[in-house]
C-alpha positions in Angstrom: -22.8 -22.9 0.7 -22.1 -19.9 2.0 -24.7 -17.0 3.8 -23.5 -14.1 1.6 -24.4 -9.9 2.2 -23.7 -8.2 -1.2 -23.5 -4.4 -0.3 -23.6 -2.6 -3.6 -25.8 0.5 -4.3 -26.0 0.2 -8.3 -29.1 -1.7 -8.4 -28.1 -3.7 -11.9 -25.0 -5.2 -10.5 -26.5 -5.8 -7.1 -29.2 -7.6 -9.0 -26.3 -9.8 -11.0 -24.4 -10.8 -8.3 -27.2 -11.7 -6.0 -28.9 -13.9 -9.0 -25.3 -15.4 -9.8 -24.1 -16.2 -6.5 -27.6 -17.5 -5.5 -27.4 -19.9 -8.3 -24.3 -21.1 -7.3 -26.1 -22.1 -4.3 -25.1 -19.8 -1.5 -27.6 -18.0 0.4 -27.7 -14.2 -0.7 -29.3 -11.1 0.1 -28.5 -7.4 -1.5 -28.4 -4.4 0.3 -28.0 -0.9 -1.2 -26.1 0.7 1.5 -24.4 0.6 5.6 -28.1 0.9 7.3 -29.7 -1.7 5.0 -26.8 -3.9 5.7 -26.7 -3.3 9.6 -30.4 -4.3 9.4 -30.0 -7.8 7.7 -27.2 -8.6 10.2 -29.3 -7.7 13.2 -32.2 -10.7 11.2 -29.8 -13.0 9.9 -26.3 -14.8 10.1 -23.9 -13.7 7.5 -20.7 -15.4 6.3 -19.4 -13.2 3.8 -19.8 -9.4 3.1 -19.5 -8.2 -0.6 -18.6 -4.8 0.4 -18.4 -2.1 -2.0 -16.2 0.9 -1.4 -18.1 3.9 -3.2 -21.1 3.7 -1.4 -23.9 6.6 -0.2 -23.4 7.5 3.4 -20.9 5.5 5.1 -18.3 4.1 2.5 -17.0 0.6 2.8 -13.5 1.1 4.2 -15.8 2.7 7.2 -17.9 -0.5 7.4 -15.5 -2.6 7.0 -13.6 -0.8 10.1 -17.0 -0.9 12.4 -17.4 -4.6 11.3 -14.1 -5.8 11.7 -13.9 -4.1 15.4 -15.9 -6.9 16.9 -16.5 -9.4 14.1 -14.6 -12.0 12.3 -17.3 -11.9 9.2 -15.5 -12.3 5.8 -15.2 -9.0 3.9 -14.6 -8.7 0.3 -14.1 -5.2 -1.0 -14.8 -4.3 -4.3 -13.9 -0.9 -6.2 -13.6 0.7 -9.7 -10.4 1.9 -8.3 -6.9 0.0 -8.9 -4.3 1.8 -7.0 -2.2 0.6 -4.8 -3.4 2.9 -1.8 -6.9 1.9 -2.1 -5.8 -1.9 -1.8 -3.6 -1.0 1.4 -6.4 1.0 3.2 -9.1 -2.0 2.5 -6.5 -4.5 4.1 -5.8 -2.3 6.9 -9.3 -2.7 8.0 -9.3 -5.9 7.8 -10.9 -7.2 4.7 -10.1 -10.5 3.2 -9.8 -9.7 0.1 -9.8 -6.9 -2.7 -11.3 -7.1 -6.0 -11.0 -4.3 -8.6 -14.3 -3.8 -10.7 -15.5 -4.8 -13.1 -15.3 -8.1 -11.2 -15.3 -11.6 -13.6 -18.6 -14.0 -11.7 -16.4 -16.7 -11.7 -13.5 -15.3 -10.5 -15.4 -13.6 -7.5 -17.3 -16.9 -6.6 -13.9 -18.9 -6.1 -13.1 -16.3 -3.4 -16.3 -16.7 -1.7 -15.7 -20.3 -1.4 -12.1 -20.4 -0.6 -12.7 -17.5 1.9 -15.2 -19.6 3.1 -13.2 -23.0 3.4 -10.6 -20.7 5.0 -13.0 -19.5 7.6 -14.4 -23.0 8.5 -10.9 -24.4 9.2 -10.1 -21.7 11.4 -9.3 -23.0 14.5 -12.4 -21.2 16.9 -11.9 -18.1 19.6 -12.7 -18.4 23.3 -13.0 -14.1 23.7 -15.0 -11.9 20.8 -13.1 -11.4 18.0 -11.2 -7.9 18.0 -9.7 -8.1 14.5 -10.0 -10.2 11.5 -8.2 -11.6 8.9 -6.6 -10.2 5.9 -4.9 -11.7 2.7 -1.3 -10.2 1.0 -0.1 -11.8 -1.9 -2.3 -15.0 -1.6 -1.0 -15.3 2.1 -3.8 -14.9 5.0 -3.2 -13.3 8.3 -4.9 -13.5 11.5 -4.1 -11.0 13.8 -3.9 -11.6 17.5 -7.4 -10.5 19.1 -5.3 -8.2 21.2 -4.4 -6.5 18.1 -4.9 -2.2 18.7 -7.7 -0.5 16.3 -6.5 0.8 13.4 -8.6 3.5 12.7 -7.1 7.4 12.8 -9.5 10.2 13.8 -10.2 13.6 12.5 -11.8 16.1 15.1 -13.4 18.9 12.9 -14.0 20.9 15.8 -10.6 21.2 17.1 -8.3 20.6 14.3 -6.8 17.6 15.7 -5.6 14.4 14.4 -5.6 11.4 16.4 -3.8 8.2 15.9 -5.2 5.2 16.7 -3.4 4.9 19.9 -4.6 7.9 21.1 -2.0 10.3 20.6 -2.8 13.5 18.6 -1.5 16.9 16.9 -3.1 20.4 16.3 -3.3 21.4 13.1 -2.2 25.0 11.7 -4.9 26.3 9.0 -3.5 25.2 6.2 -3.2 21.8 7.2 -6.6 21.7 8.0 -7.3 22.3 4.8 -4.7 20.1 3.4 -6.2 16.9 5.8 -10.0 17.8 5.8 -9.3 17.0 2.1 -7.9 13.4 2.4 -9.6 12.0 5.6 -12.6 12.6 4.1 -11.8 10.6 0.8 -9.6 7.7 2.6 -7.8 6.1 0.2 -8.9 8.1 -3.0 -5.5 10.3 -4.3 -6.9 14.0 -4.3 -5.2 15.8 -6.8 -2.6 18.9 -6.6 -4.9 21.3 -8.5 -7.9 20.4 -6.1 -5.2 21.2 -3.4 -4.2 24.1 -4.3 -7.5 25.5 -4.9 -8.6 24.6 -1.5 -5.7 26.4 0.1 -6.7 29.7 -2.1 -4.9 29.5 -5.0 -5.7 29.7 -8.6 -4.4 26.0 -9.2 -1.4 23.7 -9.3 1.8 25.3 -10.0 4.6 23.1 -11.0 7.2 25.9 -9.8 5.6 26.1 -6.1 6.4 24.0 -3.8 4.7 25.0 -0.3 2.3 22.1 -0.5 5.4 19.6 -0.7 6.6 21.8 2.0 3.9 21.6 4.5 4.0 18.0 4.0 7.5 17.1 4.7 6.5 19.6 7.9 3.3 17.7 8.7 5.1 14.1 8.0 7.8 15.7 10.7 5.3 16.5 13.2 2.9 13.5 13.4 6.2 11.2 13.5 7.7 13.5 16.5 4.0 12.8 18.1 3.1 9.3 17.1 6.4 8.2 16.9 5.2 6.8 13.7 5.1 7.5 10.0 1.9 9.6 9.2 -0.1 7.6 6.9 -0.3 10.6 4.5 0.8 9.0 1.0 2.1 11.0 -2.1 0.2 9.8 -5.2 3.0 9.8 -8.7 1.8 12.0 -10.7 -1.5 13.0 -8.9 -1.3 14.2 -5.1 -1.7 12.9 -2.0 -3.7 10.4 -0.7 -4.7 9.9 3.5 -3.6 5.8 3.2 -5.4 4.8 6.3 -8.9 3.8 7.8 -10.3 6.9 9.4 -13.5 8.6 10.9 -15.0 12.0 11.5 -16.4 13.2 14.5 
């Protein structure tokens, strides 16, 4: 048996997996968003996290990223979404697993109790936990507790972009625009018309190029700074997508 935290704000799916996973025989309580879930944490152990990534508020790659800081809880992400990006942003903040909806019971049951057979055998830490554990092609990871956050920051106020060591950029107007765009849909490709439009223009242009442009220029800039590959993803046939746990301030 497993204590379980189902984080899901559409009430009728909430309701499903909470009944189904209860009569499994875990121990399960639904919350609709981040606040409801901080509160049952605060009155009650939890195992497992059933974290949904579209969620009101904070989204679930953010949670997971607040958990994950000081916590080893088990985190499964669900989504609608199936792209590739989405899955490498929920990993990078340290969630155990990834599930694309619409999830099969069954299927996401068998996770909870090999996650949770995984997390028993676990040999215990003598410090707090700093990072947890992740899972790549059926092969789990746990990172050293030394290991550095991994979550990028977007000042607002100033323009700047900060990675998670610390190290940050300026950015011109238009790449304000271009970021504001991504950081505040980690994960999620934002398309080249929705671009465009943002930076002014009347919508994508195949023969115009300056997005591409400003890119390769950002890409250039953030790797002279961070002396690391911005995590600023182009999306086939779609855009660009910020490929990276990140927060606001």
């Amino acid at each position: 048996m497993a204590r379980i935290a189902v984080v899901e704000d559409e009430a009728p799916l909430r309701t499903d997996l909470v009944e189904y996973l209860s009569a499994c025989g875990h121990d399960v309580v639904g919350c609709s968003d981040g606040k409801e879930l901080d509160r049952s944490l605060d009155d009650r152990v939890i195992d497992i996290i059933i974290l949904d990534v579209n969620l009101p508020g904070e989204g679930g790659f953010s949670i997971a990223g607040r958990l994950r800081s000081h916590s080893e809880v088990g985190i499964i992400m669900l989504t609608a979404r199936g792209l590739n990006v989405d899955r490498v942003v929920g990993l990078e903040v340290g969630a155990d697993v990834y599930m694309v909806k619409p999830v099969e019971l069954r299927e996401l049951e068998a996770q909870v109790r090999t996650l949770a057979r995984r997390m028993r055998s676990a040999p215990p830490t003598t410090n707090p936990p700093a990072a947890g554990r992740s899972e790549l092609d059926g092969e789990f990871l746990t990172p050293h507790p030394s290991t550095p956050p991994t979550e990028w920051i977007y000042d607002q106020l100033t323009w700047t972009l900060i990675s998670p060591e610390g190290k940050s950029i300026k950015l011109t107007g238009n790449e304000r625009v271009f970021v504001s765009l991504l950081v505040t849909r980690p994960g999620e490709p934002v398309s080249r018309d929705e671009i465009f439009r943002a930076l002014g223009k009347r919508g994508w242009d195949p023969a115009d190029r300056s997005v591409d442009s400003m890119v390769r220029r950002l890409r250039a800039k953030g790797e002279e700074a961070f002396g690391c590959v911005l995590p600023i993803e182009s999306v086939h046939s779609i855009g660009y997508a910020f490929a990276a746990a990140v927060g606001l301030r």
